[in-house]
Backbone bond lengths (Angstrom), bond angles and torsions (degrees), N, CA, C in turn:
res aa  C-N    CA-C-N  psi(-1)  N-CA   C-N-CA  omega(-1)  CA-C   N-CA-C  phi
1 X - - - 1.429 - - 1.523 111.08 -
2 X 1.183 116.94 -52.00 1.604 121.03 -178.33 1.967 110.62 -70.25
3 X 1.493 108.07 -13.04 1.648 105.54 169.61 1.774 104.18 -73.33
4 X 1.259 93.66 -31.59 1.502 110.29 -158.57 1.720 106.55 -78.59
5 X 1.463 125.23 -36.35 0.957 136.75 146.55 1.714 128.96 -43.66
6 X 1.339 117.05 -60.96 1.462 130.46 156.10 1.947 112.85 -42.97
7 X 0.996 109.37 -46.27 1.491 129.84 -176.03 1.571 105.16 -50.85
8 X 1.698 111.92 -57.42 1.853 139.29 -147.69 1.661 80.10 -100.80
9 X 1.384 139.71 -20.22 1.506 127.64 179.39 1.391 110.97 -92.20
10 X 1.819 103.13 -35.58 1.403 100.64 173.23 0.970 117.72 -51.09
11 X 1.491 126.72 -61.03 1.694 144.76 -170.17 1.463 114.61 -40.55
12 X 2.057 94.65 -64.24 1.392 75.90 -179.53 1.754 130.11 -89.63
13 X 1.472 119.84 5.63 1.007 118.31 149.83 1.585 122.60 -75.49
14 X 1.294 128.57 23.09 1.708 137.56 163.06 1.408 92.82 -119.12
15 X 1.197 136.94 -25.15 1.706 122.71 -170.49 1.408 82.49 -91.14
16 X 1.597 148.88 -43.21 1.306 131.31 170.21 1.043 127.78 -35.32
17 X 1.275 112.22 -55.12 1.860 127.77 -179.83 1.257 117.55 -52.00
18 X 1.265 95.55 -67.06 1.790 110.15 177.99 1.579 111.84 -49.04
19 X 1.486 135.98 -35.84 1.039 134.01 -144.02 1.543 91.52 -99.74
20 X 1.653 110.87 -24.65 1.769 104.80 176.76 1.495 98.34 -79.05
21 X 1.296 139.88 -8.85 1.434 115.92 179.32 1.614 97.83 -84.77
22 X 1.446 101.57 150.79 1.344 102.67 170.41 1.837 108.37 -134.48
23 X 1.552 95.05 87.74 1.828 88.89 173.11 1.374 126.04 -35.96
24 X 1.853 105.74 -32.20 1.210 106.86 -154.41 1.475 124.39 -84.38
25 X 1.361 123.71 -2.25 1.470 145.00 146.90 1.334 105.22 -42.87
26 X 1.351 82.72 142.28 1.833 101.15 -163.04 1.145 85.50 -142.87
27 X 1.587 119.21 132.49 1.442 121.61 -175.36 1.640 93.51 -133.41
28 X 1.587 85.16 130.04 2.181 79.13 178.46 1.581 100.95 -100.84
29 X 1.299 100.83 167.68 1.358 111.66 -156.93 1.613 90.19 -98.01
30 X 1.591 89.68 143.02 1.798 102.68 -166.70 2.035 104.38 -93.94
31 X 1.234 112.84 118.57 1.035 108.14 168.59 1.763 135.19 -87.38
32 X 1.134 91.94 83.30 1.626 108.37 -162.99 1.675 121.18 -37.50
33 X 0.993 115.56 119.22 2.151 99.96 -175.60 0.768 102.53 -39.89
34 X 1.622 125.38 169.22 1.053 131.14 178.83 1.503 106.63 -107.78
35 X 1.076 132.52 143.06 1.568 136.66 153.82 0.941 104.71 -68.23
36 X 2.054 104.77 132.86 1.601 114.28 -169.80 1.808 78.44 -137.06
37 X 0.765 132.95 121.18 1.642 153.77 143.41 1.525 134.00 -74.90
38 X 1.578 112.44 -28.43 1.049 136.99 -144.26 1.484 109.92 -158.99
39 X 1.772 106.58 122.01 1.498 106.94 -171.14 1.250 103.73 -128.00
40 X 1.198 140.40 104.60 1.510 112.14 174.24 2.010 125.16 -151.19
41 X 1.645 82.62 136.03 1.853 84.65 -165.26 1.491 97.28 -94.30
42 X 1.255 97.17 152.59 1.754 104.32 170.00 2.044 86.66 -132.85
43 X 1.439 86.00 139.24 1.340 127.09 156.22 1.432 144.83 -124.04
44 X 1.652 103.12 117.37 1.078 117.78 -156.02 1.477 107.55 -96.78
45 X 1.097 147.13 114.22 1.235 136.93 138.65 1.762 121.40 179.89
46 X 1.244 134.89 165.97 1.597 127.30 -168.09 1.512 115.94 89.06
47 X 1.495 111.69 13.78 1.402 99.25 -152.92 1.421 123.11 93.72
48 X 1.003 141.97 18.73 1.496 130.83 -137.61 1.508 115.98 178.75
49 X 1.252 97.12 115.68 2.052 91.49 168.99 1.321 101.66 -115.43
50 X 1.514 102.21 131.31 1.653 110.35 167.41 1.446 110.75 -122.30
51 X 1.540 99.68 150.21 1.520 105.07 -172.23 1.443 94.12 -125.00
52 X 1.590 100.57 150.70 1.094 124.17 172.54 1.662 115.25 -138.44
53 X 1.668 91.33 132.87 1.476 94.74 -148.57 1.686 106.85 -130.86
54 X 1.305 123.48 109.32 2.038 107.85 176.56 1.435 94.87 -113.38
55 X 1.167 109.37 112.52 1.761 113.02 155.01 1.773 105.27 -102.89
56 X 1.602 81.80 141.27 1.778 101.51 157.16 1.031 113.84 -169.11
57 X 1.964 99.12 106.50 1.218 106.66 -174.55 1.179 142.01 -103.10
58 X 2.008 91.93 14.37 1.756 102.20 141.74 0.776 139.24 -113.91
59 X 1.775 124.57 41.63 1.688 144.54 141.89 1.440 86.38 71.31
60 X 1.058 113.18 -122.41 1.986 115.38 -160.21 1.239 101.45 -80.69
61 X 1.113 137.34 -8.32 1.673 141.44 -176.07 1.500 92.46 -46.23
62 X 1.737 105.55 -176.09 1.439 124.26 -170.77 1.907 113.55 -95.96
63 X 1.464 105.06 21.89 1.116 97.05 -168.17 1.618 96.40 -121.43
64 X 1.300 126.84 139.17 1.378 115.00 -170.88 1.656 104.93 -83.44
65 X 1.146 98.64 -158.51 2.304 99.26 -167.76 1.322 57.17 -105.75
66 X 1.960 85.65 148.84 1.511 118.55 145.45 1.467 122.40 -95.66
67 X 1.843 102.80 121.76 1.566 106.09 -167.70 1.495 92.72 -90.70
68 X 1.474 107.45 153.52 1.733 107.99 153.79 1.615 103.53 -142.32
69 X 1.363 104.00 155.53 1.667 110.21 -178.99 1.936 96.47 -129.15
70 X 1.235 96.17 108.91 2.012 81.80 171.53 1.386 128.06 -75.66
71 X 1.508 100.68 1.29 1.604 98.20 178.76 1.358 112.12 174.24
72 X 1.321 127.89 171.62 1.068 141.59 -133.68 1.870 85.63 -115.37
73 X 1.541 104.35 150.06 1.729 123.37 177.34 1.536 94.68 -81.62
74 X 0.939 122.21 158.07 1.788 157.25 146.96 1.432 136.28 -84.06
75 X 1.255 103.90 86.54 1.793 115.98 -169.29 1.604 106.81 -19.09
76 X 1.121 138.26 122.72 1.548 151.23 175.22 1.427 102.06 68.57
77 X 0.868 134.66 6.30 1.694 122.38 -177.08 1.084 122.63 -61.61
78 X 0.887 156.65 117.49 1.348 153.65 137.46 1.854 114.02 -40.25
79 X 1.506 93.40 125.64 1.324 122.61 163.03 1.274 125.66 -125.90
80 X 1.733 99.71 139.20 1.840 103.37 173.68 1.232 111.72 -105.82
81 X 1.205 118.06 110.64 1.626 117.44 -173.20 1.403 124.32 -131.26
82 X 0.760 134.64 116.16 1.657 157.67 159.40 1.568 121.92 -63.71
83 X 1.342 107.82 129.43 1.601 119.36 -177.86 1.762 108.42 -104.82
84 X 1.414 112.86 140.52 1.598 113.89 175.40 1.323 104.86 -131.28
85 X 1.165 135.70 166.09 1.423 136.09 -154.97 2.093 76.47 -157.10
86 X 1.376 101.05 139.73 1.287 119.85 -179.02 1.636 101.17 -142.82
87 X 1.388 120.41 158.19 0.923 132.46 -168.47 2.007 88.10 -152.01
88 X 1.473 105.56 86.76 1.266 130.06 170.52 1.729 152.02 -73.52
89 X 2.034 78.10 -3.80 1.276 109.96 -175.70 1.653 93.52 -87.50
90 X 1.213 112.09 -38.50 1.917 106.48 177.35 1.206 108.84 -59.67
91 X 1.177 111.45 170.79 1.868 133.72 -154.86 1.537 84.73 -157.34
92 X 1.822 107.42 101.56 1.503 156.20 -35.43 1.822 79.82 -32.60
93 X 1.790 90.56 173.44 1.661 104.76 -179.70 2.042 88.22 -77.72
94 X 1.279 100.55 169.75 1.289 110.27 171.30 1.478 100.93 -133.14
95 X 2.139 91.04 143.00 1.868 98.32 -157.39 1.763 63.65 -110.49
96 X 1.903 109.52 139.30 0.899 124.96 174.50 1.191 102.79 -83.64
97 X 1.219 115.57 -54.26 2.072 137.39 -176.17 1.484 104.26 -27.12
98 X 1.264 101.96 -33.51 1.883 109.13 171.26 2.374 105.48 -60.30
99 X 1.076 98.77 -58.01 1.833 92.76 174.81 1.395 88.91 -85.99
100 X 0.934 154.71 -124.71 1.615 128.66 -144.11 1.568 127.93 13.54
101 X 1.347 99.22 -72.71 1.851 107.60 173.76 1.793 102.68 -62.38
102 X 1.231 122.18 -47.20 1.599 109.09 -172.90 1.437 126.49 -97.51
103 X 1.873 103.78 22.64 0.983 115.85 174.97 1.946 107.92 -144.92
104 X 1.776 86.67 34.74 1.519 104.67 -179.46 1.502 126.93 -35.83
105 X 1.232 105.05 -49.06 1.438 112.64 168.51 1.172 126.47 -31.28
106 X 1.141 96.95 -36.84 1.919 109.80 -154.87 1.709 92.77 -89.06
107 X 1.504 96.12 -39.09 2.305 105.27 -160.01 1.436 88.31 -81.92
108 X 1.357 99.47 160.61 0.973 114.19 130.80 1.733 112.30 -173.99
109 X 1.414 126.66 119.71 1.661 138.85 164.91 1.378 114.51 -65.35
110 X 1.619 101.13 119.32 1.261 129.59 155.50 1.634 112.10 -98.43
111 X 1.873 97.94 140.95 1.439 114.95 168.35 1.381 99.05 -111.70
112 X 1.630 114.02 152.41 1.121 115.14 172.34 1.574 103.44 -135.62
113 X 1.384 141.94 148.84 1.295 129.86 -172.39 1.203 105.48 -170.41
114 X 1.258 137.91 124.31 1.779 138.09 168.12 1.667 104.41 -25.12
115 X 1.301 105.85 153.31 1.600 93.77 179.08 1.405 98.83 -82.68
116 X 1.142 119.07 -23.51 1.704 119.58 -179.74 1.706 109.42 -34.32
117 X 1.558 103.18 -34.48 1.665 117.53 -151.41 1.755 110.20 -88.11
118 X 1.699 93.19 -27.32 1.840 113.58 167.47 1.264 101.93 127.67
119 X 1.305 124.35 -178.25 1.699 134.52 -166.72 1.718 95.59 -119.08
120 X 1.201 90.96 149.10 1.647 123.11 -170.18 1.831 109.52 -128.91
121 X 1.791 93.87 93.91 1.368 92.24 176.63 1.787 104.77 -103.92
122 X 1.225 110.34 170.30 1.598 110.25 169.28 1.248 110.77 -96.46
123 X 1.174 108.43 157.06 1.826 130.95 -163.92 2.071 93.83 -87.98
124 X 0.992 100.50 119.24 2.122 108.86 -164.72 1.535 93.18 -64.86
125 X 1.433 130.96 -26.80 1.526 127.19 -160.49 1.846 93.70 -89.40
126 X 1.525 126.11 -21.69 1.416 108.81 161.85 1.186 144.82 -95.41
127 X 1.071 100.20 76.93 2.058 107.68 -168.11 1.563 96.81 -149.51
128 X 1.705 81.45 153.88 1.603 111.32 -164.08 1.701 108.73 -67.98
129 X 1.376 97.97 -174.72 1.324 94.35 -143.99 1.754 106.95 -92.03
130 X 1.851 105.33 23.06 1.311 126.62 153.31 1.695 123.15 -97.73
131 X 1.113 88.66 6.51 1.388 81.09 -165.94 1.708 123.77 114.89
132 X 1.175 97.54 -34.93 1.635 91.56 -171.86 1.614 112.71 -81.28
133 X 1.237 81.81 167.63 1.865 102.35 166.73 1.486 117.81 -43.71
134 X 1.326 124.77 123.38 1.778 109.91 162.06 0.965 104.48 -112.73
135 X 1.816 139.08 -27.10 1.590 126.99 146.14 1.465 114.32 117.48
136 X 1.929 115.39 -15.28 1.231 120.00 166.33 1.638 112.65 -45.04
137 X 1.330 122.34 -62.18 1.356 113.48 175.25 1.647 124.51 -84.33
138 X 1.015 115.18 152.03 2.106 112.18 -173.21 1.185 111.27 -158.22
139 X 1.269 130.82 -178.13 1.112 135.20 164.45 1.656 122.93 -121.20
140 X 1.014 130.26 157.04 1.553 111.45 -172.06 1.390 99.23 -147.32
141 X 1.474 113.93 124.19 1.930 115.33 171.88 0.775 112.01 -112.91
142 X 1.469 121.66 108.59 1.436 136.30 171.19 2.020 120.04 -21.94
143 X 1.294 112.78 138.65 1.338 92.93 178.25 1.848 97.39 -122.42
144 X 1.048 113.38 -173.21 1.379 139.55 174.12 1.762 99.82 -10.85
145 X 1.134 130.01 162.12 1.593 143.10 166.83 1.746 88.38 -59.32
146 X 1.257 119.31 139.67 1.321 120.34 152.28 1.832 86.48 165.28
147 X 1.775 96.70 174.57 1.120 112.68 -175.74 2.037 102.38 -120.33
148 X 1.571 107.21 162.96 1.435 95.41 -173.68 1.960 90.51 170.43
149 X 1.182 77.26 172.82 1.688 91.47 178.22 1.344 120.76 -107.60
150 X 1.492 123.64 135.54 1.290 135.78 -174.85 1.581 96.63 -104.90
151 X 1.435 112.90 115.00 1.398 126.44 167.33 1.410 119.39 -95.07
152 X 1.210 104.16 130.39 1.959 105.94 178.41 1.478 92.04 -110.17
153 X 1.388 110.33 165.94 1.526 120.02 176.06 1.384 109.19 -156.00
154 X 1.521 163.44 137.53 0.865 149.37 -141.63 1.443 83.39 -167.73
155 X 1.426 115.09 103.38 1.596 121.35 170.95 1.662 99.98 -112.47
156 X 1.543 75.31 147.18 1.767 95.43 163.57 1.538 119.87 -106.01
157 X 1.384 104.60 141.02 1.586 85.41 -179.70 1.255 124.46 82.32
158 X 1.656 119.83 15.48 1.644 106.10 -165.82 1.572 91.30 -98.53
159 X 1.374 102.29 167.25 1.650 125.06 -177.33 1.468 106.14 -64.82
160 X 1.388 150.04 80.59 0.895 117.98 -153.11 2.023 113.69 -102.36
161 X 1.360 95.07 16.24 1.284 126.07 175.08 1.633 114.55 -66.47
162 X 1.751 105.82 -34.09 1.599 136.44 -158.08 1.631 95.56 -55.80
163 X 1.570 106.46 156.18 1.582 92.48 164.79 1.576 117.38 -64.53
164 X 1.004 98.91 135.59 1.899 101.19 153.91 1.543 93.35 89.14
165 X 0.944 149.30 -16.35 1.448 146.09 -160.95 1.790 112.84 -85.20
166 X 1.429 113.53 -29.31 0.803 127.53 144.11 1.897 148.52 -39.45
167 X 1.420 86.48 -32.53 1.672 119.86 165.12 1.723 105.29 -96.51
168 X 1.354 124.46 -18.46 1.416 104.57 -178.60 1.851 89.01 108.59
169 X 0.787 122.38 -8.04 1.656 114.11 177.02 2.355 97.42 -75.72
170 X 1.529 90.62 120.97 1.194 83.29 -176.34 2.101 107.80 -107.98
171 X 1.454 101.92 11.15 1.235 92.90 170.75 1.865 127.62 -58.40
172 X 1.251 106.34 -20.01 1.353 125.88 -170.01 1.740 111.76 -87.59
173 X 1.385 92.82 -28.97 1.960 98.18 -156.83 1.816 106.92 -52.85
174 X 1.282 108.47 -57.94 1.315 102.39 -164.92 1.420 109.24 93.35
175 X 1.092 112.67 -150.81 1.897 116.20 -173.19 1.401 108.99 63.81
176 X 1.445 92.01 -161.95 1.632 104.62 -178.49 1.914 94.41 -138.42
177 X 1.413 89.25 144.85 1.566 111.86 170.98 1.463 107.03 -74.65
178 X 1.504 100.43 119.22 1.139 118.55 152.15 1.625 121.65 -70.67
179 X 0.959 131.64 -43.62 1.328 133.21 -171.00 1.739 100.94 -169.66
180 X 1.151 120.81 139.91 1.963 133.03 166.03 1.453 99.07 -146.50
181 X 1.038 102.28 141.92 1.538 148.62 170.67 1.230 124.26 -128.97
182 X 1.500 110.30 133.99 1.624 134.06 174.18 1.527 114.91 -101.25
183 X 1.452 130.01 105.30 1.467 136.09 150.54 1.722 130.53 -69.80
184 X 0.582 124.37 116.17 1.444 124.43 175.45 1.551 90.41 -86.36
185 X 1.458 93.45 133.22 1.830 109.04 -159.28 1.861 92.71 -123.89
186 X 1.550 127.48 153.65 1.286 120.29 175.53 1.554 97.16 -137.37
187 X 0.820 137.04 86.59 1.418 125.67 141.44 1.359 139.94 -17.28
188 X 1.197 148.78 101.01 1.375 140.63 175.87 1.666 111.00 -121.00
C-alpha cells in the first residue's frame, strides 16, 4: 500500500510538471528600435565631397544634436550622395544603415528641400526586395543660389504602395520616424 501511495504521488506530481510546460507557445521575436545617434550624408560631386553630419549622443537628453555642413552646394551640379545612420553609443560604433537596407521593407528615407535648394531623386539599384525605394543612395541637382534646409526622415513601416511615396513624397507614407534631421543647405 505505501509503494502504491509513493507511486499515485509520483504521477501526479509528473502530470503537474509536465502540464505547466507549454511547448505550444510561440514567442515572436521582438525587433527592438534601433538607436540612431548619428546621421550622415556625403556628397559627391563638382570636384568636391561634402558631408553632412547631426550627432546627438544624448538622444532626448538636454543637449541639442550637433549639426555640421563642410561646404557649400554648386549651382546645377550634380551630386551622388548617400545617407548612414550610426548608433555611436555602441563599443565598436554600430552602422544602423546595415538593418535599414536588409530590413528594406520596413525603411524607407525621405528628403525634403525647397526646390530653390535642387531635386532629390533615388538611386533605382537601392530598393527593397519589392521593388521599392529604400533611399540610402540618391542623387541631388543643385538648384538656383539660395539658402534652405535639407530634411532627412527615416520611417519605419511607411505604406510604400501610397501615392507619391514612391518618389520620396512623404505626405502619404505613414509609419513612424525613426530618426529626422535638419541641414541648413547654401547654394552658390
Amino acid at each position: 500500500m505505501k509503494k502504491l501511495k509513493s507511486i499515485t504521488v509520483l504521477a501526479i506530481a509528473l502530470i503537474a510538471f509536465s502540464s505547466c510546460n507549454n511547448d505550444d507557445d510561440v514567442t515572436t521575436p521582438v525587433n527592438e528600435e534601433e538607436v540612431i545617434t548619428t546621421v550622415r550624408v556625403t556628397l559627391i560631386g563638382g570636384g568636391q565631397t561634402i558631408s553632412l553630419v547631426s550627432r546627438d549622443l544624448d538622444g532626448d537628453g538636454p543637449n541639442a544634436p550637433v549639426v555640421t555642413v563642410s561646404g557649400n552646394l554648386i549651382t546645377g551640379t550634380t551630386y551622388v550622395g548617400s545617407t548612414t545612420f550610426l548608433n555611436e553609443l555602441a563599443n565598436p560604433v554600430e552602422d544602423i544603415t546595415e538593418e535599414v537596407e536588409e530590413e528594406g521593407a520596413d525603411h524607407q528615407i525621405f528628403y525634403q528641400l525647397p526646390s530653390t535648394l535642387g531635386t532629390i531623386t533615388y538611386n533605382a539599384n537601392n530598393v527593397d526586395a519589392n521593388g521599392n525605394p529604400i533611399g540610402v543612395d540618391f542623387t541631388l541637382i543643385a538648384g538656383t543660389a539660395s539658402t534652405g534646409n535639407l530634411t532627412i526622415t527615416l520611417r519605419h513601416l511607411p505604406n510604400k504602395t501610397a501615392s507619391g511615396v514612391a518618389n520620396g513624397n512623404i505626405a502619404n507614407a505613414g509609419g513612424s520616424t525613426d530618426a529626422e534631421v535638419s541641414f541648413p543647405v547654401v547654394v552658390n
